[in-house]
N, C-alpha and C positions, 0 to 999 in steps of 0.2 A: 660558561653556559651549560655543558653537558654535565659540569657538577652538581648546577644548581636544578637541571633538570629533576636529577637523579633524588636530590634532595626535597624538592616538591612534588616527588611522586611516593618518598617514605611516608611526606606528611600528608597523606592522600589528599594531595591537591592536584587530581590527573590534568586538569585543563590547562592550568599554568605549567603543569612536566611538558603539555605536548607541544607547548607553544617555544617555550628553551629549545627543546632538543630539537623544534624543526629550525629555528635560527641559530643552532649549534653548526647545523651541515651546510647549512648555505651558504660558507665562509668558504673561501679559497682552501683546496686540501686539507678537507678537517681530519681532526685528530681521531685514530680508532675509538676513541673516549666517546666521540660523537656515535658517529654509529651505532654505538651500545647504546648509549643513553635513549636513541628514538627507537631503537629494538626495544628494549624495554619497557618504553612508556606504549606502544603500539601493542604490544604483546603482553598489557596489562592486566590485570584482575576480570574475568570475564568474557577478555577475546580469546577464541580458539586456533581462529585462520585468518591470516590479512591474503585475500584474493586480490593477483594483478593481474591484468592483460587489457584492461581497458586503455586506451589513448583518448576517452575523455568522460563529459560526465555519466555514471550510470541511475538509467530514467526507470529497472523496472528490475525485483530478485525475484524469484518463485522456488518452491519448491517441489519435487516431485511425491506424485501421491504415494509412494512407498519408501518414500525417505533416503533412497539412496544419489538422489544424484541432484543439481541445484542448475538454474539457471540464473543467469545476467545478461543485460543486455542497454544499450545506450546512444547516446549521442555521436557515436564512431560508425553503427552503423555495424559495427559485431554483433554477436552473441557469442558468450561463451558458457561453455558446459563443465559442471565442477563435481568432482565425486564429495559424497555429503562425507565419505568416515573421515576420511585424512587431508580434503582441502586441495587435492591437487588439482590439477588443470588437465579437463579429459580432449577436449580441441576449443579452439578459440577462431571463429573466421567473420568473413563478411558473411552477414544475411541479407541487409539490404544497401540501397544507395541513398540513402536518408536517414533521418534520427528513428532507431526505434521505438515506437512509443507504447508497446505492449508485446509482453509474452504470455503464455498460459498453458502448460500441461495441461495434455485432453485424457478423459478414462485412466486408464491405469499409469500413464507415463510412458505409453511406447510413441506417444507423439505430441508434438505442441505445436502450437499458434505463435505466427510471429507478425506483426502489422508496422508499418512505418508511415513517415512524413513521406517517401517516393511513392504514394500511390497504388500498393500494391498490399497485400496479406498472404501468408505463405502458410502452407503447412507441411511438418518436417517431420523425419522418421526419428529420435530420439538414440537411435544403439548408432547408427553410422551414419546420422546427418543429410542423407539423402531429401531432395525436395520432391514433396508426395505433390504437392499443390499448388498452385498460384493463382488468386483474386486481382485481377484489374480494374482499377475504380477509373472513370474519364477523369476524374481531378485528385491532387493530391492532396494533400491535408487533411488525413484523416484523424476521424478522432475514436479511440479506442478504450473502452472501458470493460475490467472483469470485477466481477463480485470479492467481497472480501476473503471470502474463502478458496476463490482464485478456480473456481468450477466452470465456469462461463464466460463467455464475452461479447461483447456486443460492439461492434463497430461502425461506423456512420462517415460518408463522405458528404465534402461538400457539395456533390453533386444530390445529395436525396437518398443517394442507396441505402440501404441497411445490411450487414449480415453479422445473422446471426446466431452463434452455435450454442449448444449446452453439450460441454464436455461430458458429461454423463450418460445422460437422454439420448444422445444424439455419436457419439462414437467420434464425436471430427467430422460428422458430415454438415456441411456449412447450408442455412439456407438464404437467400436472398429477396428482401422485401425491398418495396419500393410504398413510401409514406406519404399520405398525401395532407399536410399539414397538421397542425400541430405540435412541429418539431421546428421549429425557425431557429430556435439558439442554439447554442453550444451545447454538446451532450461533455457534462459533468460526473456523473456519477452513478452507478447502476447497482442491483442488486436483483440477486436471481431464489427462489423459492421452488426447487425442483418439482416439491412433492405437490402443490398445484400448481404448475405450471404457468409462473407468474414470472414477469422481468420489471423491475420498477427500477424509474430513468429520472432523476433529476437533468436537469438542462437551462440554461445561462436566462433570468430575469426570475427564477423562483417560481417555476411550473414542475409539477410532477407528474408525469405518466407513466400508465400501467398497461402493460402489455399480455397479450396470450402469449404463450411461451413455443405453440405449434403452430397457431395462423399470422402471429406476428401483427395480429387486429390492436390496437388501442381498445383498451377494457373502461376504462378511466380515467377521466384529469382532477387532480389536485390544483387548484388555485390559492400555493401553500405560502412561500417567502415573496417580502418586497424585495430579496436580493438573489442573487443566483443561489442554485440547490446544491452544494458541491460534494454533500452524503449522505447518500440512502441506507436504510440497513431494514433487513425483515427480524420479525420476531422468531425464535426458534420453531414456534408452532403455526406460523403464518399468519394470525391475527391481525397483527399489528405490526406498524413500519416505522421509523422516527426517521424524521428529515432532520438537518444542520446548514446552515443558507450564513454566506456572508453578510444578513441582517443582523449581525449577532444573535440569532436565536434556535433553537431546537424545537423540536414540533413533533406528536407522539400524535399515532392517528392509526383506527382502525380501518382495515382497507376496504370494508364496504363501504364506509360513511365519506363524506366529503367535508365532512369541519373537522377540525385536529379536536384531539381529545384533551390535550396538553399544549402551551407555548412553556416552555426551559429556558428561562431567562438568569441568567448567574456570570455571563461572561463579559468580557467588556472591550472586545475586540472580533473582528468575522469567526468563524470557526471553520475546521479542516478537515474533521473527523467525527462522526458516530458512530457508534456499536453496543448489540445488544450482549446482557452477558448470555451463558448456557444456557440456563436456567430461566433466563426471560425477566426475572424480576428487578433486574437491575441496567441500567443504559450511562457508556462513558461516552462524552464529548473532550474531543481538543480544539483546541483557539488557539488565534496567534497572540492571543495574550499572555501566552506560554504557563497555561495552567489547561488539568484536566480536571474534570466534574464526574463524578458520581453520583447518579439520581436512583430515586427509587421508585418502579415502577406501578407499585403500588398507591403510593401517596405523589407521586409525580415532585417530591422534594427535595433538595439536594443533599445526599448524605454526607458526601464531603468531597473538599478542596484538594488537588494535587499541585502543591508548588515547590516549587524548585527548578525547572528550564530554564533557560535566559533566553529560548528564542520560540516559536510558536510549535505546539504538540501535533505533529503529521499521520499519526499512526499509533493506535492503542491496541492492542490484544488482554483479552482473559486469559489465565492462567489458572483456574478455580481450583486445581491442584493443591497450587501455592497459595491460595487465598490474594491474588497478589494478579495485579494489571503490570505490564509492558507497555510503554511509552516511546515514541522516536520521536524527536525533534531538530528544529533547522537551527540550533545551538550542537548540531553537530555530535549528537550523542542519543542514548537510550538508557531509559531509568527503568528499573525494577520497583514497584510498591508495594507496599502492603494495606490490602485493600482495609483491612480492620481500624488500622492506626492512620496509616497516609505516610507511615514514614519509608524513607527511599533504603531496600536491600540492597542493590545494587547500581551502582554505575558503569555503563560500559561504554569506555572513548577510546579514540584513535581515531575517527575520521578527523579530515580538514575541514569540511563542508558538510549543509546542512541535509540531512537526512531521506531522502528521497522517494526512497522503498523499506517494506519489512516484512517479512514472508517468516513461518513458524514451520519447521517441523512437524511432521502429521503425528510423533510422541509427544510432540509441545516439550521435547530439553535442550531445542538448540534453534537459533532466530540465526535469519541471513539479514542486513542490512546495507 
């Protein structure tokens, strides 16, 4: 098994290496042969650092906004803290007594946000861990969402409350709303627009709201998907926002107006993901029909098809550098493209499991997963 690993990972067949060499080790006292062979295939073309300390799944990466230091965090109820040059493990402990379901570096990275299923949201000091803060919600289950670019977050219990920070704007200092309807389902998906002061909320049956960013008022409702809104994204310049709804559809829409400007119909399964590119003229979708789309936001057409996952696309980034989008999917890997051609640079495997989180670099040369 660990020979044939070795030998499906010559023939760049990394998915078949990973899958040998992890039923190489699972055999009674395997042979040092084994153990190279899943070094190998884990420590393949692409990966830099395999990060452990988790004891189970990990729900959320970030990056710090100076690039030195990384977070994780998950279903154990840790966090842990990773230096970004060389991948070590700066501490690892509990933060809370439940799943956590969101982190986010606030301003510069001297401090972040951490929220969980126990009902509580915490704010921590970044260099020595210290807890600056704690939110108690009356009920647990909270549901916590940050923007793509990981500046903001907005959290919602099931009790009504709201808080709401902007890492930027706002320093960590958290404010607390209280909403009086039009928020009944599930908060999905958010997306924050500093420079006016705007927070846009998808939320579970395909309602979109727009909020003020200072009074935390409801600005506007979109009566946008027949199915939940599960991603929002603003336009570089704030014009314009594209929704992605388990209706299988995409939906492009100026934020004054209230009829979409666009329906993006190309897929043939719910979808997971939107994002605008830099530039604004361009918007990628992932589906769990494990292909991503590229439109053009000018002619609102598809420019072209990304296949190649075998399981649904969770997570896309621009790279306009490279000419070239980043993919993550729950086929337990990340593809490199090239946005020109569609054809895949790079492959990068080792996980087991499907893909959960994806955080870039504030240089854009190195992705946590």
């Amino acid at each position: 098994l660990a020979a044939a690993a070795e030998q499906a990972l010559s023939n760049s067949n990394p998915d078949l290496a990973l899958a040998l060499a992890l039923q190489s080790v699972e055999i009674d006292n395997p042979p040092p042969l084994a153990h190279r062979a899943l070094a190998d295939v884990t420590y393949g073309p692409g990966t830099r650092y395999l990060l452990e300390g988790h004891d189970a799944f990990i729900s959320v990466v970030a990056y710090s906004p100076d690039g030195e230091t990384m977070l994780s965090a998950g279903g154990d109820g840790s966090l842990c803290l990773w230096d970004a040059e060389d991948g070590s493990m700066i501490r690892c402990e509990s933060a809370h007594e439940g799943v956590v379901t969101g982190a986010v570096y606030l301003e510069n990275g001297e401090q972040y946000l951490t929220v969980s299923e126990d009902g509580t949201m915490r704010r921590w000091a970044t260099e020595s861990g210290e807890l600056l803060q704690q939110y108690d919600f009356e009920s647990a289950g909270l549901e916590f969402q940050i923007d793509e670019e990981g500046n903001a977050a907005l959290v919602r219990s099931a009790d009504g409350e709201v808080l709401l920070s902007s890492a930027s704007a706002n320093s960590g200092t958290l404010e607390r709303y209280s909403f009086a309807g039009g928020f009944e389902g599930g908060l999905l998906s958010v997306a924050v627009d500093e420079e006016h002061g705007r927070v846009l909320t998808g939320v579970a049956g395909g309602l979109i709201l727009l909020w003020d960013l200072d009074t935390g008022q409801v600005i506007r409702e979109y009566d946008a998907h027949t199915d939940d809104t599960v991603s929002v994204d603003f336009s570089p310049d704030g014009r314009l926002f594209a929704s992605a709804s388990d209706d299988e559809t995409a939906m492009v829409w100026e934020v004054e107006k209230d009829q979409p400007l666009a329906v993006l119909e190309g897929h043939r399964s719910r979808l997971l993901t939107v994002r605008f590119s830099p530039d604004g003229l361009a918007l990628a979708t992932g589906s769990w029909d494990t292909t991503a789309i590229l439109w053009d936001m000018r002619t609102f057409e598809e420019i072209r098809k990304f296949e190649g996952h075998t399981g649904g696309v969770t997570h896309i980034e621009f790279l306009p550098e490279k000419q070239a989008i980043l993919t993550s999917s729950w086929d337990n890997s990340l593809r490199l493209w090239n946005i020109v051609t569609g054809a895949v640079l790079r492959e990068f495997n080792g996980h087991t499991g499907g893909v959960n989180a994806l955080a870039i670099s504030p240089d854009r040369s190195v992705a946590i997963s």
